[in-house]
C-alpha positions as CSV (number, residue, x, y, z in Angstrom):
1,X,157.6,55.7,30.1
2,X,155.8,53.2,32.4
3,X,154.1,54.4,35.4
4,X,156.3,53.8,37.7
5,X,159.0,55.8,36.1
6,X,156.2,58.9,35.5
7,X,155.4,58.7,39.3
8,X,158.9,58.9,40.2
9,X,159.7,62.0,37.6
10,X,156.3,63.3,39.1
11,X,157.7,63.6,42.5
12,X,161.4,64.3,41.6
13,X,160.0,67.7,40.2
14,X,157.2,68.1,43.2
15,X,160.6,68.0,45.5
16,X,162.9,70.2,43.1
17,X,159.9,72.9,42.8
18,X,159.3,73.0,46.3
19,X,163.1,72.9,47.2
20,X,163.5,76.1,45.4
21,X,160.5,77.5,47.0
22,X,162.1,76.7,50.4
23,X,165.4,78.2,49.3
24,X,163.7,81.4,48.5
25,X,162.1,81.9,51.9
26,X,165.1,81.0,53.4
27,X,166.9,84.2,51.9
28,X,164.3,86.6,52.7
29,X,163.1,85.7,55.9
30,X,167.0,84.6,57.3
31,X,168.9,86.3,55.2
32,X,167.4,89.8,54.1
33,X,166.1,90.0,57.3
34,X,168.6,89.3,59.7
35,X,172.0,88.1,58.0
36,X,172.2,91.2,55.1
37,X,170.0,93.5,56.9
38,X,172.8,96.4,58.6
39,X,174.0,95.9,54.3
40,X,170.1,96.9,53.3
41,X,169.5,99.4,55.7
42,X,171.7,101.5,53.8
43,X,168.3,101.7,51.3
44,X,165.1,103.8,52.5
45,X,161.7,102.3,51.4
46,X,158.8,104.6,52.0
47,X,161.2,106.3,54.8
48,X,162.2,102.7,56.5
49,X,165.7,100.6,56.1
50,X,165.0,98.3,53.8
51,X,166.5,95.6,56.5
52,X,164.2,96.3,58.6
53,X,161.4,96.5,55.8
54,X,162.0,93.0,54.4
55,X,162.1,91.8,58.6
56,X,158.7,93.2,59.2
57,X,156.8,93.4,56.0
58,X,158.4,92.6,52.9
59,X,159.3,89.1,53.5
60,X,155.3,88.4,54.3
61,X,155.0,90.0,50.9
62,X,157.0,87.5,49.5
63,X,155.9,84.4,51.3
64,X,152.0,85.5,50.0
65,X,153.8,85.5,46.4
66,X,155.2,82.3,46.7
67,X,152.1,80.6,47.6
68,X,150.4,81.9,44.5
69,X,153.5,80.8,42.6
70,X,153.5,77.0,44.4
71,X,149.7,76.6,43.2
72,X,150.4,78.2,39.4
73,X,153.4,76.2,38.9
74,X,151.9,73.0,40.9
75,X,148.9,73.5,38.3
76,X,151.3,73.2,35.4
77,X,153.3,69.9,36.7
78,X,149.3,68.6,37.5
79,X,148.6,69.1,33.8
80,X,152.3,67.9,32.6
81,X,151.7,64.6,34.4
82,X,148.0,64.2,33.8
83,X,147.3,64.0,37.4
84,X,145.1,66.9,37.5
85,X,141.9,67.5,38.8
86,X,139.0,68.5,36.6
C-alpha cells in the first residue's frame, strides 16, 4: 500500500468513526430527548421520566462516554496506521 493510499484509508476511517460518533449524539440528545421522549416517559429512573432523564442528565452521561470512546478507539486507528505518538 503506498502512502498515499494509507493516508487516504487513514482518514476514510477517522471520518467513518467520528460519523458514528455524531450519529450517536444525534439520537440521544435530539431524539431521546425531545423526538421519543412522551414514548420514554412512560419509564421512571430514580423517580424521573426517563424522557426527561436522558434531556437533562443522561444524554451528558453519554456524550462524557463517547469522548472516552473517541480517544480509546482513535488510540487503536493511531497504532493501526503507525501514526501514533510515543
Amino acid at each position: 500500500m503506498s502512502l498515499d493510499d494509507q493516508g487516504k484509508a487513514y482518514w476514510s476511517a477517522t471520518l467513518g468513526l467520528l460519523g458514528k460518533i455524531l450519529a450517536v449524539w444525534f439520537v440521544v440528545s435530539f431524539g431521546a430527548g425531545i423526538l421519543f421522549a412522551d414514548a420514554l416517559n412512560g419509564i421512571k429512573l430514580g423517580g424521573y421520566p426517563l424522557g426527561f432523564w436522558f434531556a437533562h442528565q443522561g444524554s451528558m452521561y453519554i456524550f462524557i462516554a463517547l469522548i472516552f470512546y473517541y480517544a480509546s478507539a482513535m488510540g487503536k486507528l493511531d497504532r493501526k496506521f503507525d501514526v501514533h505518538e510515543d
